[in-house]
MARMARSE-362638 format. One record per atom (N, C-alpha, C): residue in three letters; x, y, z. Coordinates in steps of 0.1 Angstrom, whole numbers, plus 5000, padded with zeros to 4 digits. Example, Ala and Ser with C-alpha at 12.3 -4.5 7.8 and 13.67 -1.06 7.14 Angstrom:
BEGIN
ALA513249435078
ALA512349555078
ALA513249675078
SER512849785071
SER513749895071
SER512950005079
***
This chain:
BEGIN
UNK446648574728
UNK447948634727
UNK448148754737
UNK447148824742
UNK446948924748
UNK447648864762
UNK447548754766
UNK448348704780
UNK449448704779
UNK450548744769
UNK451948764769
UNK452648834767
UNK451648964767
UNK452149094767
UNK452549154777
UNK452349144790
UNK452949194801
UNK454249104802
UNK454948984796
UNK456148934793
UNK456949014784
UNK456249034769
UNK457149114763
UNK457349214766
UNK456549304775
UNK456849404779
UNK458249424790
UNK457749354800
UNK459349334812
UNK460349324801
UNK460449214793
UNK461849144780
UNK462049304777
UNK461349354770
UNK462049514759
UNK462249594773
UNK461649644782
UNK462149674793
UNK463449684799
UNK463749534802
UNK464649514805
UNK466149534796
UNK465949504781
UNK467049514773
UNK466849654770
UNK465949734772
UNK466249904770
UNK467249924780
UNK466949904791
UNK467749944805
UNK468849904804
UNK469149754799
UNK470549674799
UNK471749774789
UNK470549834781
UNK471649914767
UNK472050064774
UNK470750124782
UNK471650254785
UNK472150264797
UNK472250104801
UNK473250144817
UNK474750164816
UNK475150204829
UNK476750234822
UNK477850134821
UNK478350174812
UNK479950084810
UNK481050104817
UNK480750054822
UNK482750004836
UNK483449944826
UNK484749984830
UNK485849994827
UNK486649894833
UNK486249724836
UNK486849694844
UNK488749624842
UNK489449704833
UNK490649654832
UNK491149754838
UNK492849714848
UNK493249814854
UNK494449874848
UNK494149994849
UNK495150104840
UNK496750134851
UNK497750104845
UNK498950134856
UNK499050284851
UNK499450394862
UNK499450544854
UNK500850544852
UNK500750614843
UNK502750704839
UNK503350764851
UNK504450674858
UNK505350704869
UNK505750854868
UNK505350954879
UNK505751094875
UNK506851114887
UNK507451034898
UNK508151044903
UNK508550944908
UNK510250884905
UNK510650744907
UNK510950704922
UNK510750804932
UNK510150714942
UNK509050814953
UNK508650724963
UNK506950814969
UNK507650864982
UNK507350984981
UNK507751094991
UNK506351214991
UNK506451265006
UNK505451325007
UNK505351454997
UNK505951554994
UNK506051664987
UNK505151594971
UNK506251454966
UNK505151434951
UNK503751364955
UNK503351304968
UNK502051304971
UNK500651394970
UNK501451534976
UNK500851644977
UNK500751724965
UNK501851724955
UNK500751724942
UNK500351674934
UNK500551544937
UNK499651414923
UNK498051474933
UNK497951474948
UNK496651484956
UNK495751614950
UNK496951714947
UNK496251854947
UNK495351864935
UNK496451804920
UNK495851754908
UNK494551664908
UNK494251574916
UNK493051544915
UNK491851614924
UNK491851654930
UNK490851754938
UNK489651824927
UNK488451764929
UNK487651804919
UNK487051694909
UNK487851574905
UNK487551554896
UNK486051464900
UNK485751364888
UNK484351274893
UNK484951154898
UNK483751094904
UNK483850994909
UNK482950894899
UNK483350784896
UNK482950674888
UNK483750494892
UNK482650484893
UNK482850314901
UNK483850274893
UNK485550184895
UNK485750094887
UNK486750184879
UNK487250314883
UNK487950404877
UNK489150464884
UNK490750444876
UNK491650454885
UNK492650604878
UNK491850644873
UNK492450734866
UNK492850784852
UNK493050854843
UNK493750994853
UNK492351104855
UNK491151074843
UNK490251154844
UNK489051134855
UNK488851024861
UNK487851004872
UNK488550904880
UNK487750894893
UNK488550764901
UNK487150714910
UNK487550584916
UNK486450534929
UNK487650604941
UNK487050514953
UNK487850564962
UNK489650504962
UNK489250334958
UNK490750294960
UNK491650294947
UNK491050394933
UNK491750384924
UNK492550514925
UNK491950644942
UNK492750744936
UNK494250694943
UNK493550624952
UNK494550574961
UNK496250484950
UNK495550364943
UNK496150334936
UNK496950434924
UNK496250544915
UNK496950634909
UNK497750684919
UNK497750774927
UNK498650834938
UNK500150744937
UNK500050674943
UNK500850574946
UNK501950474937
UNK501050474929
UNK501450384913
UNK502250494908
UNK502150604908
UNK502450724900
UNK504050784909
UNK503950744919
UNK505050704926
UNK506050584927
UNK506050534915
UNK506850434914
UNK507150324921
UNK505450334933
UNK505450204935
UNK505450044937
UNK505449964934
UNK504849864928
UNK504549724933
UNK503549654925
UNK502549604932
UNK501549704942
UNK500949774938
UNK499649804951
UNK499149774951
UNK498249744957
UNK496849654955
UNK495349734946
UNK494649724942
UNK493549784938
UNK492349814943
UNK492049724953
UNK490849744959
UNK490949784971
UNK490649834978
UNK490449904994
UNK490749755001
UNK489749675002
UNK489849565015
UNK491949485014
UNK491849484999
UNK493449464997
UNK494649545002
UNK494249685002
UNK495049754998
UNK494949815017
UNK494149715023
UNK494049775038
UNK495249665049
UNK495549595039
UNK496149485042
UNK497749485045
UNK498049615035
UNK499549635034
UNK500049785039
UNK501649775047
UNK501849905051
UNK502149835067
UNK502250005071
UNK502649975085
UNK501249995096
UNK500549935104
UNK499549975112
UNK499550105121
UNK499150195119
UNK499150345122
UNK497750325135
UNK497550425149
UNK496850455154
UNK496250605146
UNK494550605151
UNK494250745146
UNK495250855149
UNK495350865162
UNK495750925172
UNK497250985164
UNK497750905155
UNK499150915153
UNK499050915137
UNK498050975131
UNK498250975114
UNK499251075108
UNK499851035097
UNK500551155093
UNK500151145078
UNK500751225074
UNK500251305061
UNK500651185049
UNK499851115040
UNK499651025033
UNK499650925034
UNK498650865048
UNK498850775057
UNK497450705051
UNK497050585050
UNK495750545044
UNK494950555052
UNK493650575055
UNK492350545064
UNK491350465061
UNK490950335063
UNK490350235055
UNK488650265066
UNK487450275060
UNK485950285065
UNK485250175062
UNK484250155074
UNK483250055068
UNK482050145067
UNK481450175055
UNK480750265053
UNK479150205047
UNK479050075053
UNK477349975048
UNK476850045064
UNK475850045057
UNK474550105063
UNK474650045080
UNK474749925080
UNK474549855092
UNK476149825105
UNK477149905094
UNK479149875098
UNK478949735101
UNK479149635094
UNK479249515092
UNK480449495095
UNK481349565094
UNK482949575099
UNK484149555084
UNK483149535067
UNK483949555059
UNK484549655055
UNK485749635047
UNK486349795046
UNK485649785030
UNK485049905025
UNK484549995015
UNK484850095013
UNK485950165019
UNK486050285013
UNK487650355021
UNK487950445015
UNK489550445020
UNK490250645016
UNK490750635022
UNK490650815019
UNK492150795020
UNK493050945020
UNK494450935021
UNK494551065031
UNK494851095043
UNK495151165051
UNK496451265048
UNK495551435050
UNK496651555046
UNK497051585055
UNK496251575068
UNK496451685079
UNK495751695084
UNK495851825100
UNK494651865103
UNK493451805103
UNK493551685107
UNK492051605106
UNK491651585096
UNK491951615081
UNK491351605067
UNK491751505061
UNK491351415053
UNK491451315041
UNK490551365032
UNK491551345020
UNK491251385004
UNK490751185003
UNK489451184992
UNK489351054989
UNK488051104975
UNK487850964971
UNK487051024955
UNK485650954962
UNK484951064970
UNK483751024981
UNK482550954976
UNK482151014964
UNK480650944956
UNK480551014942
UNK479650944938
UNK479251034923
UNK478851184920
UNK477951204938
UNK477651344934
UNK478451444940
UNK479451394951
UNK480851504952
UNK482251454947
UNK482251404941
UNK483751334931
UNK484851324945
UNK486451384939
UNK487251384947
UNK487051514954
UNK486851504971
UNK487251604980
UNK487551604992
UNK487851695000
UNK488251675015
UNK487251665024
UNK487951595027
UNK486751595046
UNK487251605058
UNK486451565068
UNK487251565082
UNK487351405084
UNK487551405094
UNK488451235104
UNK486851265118
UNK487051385120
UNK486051445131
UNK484851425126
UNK484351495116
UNK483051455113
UNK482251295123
UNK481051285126
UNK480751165134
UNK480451065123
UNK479751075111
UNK479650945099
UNK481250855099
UNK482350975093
UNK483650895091
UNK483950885104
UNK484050985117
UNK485050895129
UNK484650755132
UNK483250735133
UNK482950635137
UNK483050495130
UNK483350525118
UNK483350445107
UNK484850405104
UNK485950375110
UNK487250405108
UNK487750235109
UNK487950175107
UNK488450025107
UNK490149995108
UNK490450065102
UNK492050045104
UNK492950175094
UNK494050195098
UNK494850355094
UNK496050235087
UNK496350275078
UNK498250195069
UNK499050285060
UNK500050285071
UNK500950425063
UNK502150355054
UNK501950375045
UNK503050355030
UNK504050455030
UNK503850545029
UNK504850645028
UNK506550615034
UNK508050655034
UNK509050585044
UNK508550735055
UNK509250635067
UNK508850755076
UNK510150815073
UNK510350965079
UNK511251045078
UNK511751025088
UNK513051055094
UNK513751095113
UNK514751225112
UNK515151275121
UNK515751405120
UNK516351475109
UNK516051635107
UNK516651645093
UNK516251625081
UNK515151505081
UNK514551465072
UNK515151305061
UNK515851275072
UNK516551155066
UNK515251055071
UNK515850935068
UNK514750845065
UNK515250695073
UNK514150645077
UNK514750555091
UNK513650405088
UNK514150275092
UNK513550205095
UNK511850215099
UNK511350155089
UNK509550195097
UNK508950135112
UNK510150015114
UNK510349975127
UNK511849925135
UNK511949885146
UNK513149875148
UNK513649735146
UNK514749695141
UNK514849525140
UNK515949475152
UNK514849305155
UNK515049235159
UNK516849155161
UNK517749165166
UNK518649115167
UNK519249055171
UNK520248985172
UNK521148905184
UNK522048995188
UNK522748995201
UNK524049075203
UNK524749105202
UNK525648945196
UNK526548945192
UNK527248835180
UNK527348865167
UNK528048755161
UNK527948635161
UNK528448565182
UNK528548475185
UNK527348395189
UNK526748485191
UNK525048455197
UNK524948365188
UNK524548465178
UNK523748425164
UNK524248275160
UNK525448255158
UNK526148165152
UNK525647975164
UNK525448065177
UNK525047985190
UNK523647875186
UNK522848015186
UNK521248025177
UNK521047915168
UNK522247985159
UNK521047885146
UNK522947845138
UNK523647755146
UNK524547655147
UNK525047575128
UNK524047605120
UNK524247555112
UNK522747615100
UNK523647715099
UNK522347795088
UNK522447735075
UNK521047725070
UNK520547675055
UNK520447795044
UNK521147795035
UNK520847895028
UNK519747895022
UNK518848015021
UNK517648015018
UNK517448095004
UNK518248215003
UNK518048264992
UNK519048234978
UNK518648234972
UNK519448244952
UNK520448254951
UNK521348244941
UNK522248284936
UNK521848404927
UNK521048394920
UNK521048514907
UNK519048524913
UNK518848654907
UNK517348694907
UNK517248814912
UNK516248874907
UNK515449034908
UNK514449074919
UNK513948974926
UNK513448984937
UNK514148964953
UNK513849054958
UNK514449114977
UNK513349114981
UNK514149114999
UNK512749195008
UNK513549325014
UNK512949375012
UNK513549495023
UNK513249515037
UNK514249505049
UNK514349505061
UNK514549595069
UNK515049715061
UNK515349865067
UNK516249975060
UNK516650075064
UNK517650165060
UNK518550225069
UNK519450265062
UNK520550325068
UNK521250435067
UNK522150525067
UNK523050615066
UNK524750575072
UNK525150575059
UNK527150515064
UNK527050365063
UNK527650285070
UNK527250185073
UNK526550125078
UNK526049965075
UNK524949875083
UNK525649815094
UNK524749865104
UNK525049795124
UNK525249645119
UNK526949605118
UNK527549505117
UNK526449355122
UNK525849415135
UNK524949325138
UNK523649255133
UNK523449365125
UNK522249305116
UNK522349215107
UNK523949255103
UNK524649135089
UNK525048975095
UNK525249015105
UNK525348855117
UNK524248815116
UNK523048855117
UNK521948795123
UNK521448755106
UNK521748815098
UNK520948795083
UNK521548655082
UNK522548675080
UNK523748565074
UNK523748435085
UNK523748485094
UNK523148325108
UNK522148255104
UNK521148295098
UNK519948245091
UNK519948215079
UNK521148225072
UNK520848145058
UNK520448265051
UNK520648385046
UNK520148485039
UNK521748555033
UNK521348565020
UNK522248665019
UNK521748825017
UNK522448915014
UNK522249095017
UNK522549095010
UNK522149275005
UNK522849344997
UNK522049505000
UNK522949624997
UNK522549785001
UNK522649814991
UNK521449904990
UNK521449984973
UNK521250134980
UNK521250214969
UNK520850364970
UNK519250334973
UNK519150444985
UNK517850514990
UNK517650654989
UNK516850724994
UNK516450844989
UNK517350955005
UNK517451044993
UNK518751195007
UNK519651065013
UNK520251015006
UNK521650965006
UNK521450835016
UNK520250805023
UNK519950685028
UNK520150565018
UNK520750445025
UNK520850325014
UNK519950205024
UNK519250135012
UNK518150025021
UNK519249895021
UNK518749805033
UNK519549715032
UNK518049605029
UNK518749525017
UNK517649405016
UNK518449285015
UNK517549155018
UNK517749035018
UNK517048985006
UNK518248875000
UNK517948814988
UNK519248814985
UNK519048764968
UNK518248764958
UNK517148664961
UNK515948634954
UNK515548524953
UNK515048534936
UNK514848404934
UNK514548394919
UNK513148414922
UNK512248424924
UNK511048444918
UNK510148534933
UNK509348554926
UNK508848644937
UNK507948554948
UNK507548444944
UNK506348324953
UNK507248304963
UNK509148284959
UNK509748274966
UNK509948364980
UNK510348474973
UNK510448624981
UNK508948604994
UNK508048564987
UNK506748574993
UNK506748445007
UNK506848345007
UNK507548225013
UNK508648275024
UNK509248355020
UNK510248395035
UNK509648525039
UNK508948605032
UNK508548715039
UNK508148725053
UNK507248655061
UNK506648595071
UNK507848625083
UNK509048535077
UNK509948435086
UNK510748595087
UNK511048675073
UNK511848795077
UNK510948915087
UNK509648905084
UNK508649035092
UNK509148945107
UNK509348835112
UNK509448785124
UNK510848805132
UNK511848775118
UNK513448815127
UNK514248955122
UNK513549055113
UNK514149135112
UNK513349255116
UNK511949305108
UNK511549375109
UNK509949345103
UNK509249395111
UNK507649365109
UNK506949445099
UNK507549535091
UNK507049565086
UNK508349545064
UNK508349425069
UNK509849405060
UNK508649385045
UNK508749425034
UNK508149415022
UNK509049365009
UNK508249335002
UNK509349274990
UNK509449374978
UNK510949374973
UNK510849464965
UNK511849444953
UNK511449454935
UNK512249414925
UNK512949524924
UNK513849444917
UNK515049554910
UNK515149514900
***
């Protein structure tokens, strides 16, 4: 019998260790919307509120976070919707920012494995001044850092700014410029016999840009040449977005996404109502 004791030993070993290791949380918590849309001012204090707290793998809030759940809280809490959850996901959406040109709640995605294998692992949210706030490890929770530092500069894989950009005044402008035909007649020249692509009735759009007063008559040519219908709703300081749709389901919305980031605007995203 004595030869099976270094078996039972590893077995109770191992099931001691299995009982006091820790418990993740892995279902994802949506937080309570505290402002119904994301602008930098309610960034800057959902960010300030978390400063301090722990860091714990698998945790998106409100009392601890990993790195892409503070990201997620933040954001979600801005009446986002749909974000993604995990960093490599959530490095995927937005508009492609240079270091060089970050602005303040702009994402910074890192590959932070020992060897930069070139995956993204870790994601911070940019204040300023060279600093990102992110939920860093277990033994400094959420805190600031630099961009400068040599570990993160070198470690930097790609920047994705969510935020709307602002333009003079503080009004709010297309995150790029769209694509169009000249004139009316062009368009109609173009595409001679457009297919309607979108619904009659449904809660899902893309959004292709914003405006102030009216939409550049031309853009409505070029939507409607292609088989899309429009529609303007209220945007934020009196901006109104113009989106295309309806479409009934979102797989839908998803399926022309592509075709609209190509003829209207590259950074065109889908959005319910």
């Amino acid at each position: 019998m004595k030869k099976y004791y270094p078996a039972l030993f590893l077995v109770a070993l191992f099931l001691l260790l299995a009982g006091c290791g820790p418990k993740y949380d892995y279902t994802i918590h949506k937080p309570k919307v505290r402002y119904h849309k994301p602008h930098k001012e309610a960034l800057k204090e959902l960010l300030d509120d978390q400063l301090g707290k722990p860091y714990v793998w698998a945790e998106e809030g409100p009392d601890a976070f990993d790195c892409s759940g503070l990201v997620y809280y933040c954001y979600a809490s801005m009446n986002m919707k749909h974000v993604p959850r995990v960093a490599r996901e959530q490095a995927k959406v937005g508009k492609k920012v240079p270091v060089s040109g970050l602005k303040y709640g702009d994402l910074i995605f890192f590959d932070t494995t020992p060897r930069k294998t070139g995956q993204i692992t870790h994601v911070g949210i940019y204040i300023g001044d060279g600093k990102f706030e992110h939920a860093a490890n277990e033994k400094q929770g959420v805190k600031i850092s630099s961009i400068t530092s040599p570990y993160y500069r070198s470690r930097i894989r790609i920047c994705r700014r969510w935020l709307p950009e602002e333009g003079p005044e503080g009004s709010f402008k297309p995150i790029a410029p769209i694509r169009i035909a000249s004139t009316n007649a062009e368009c109609k020249q173009c595409y001679s016999v457009p297919k309607k692509v979108t619904a009659d009735h449904g809660r899902w759009f893309i959004q292709v840009g914003s405006f102030r007063g009216r939409p550049d008559p031309k853009w409505l040519a070029h939507i409607t040449a292609l088989g899309y219908d429009y529609r303007s709703v209220p945007g934020i300081q009196g901006m109104k977005r113009l989106l295309v749709g309806p479409f009934a389901t979102r797989e839908d919305a998803q399926q022309v996404l592509p075709n609209a980031r190509h003829e209207f605007n590259p950074d065109a995203f889908i959005k319910e109502l």
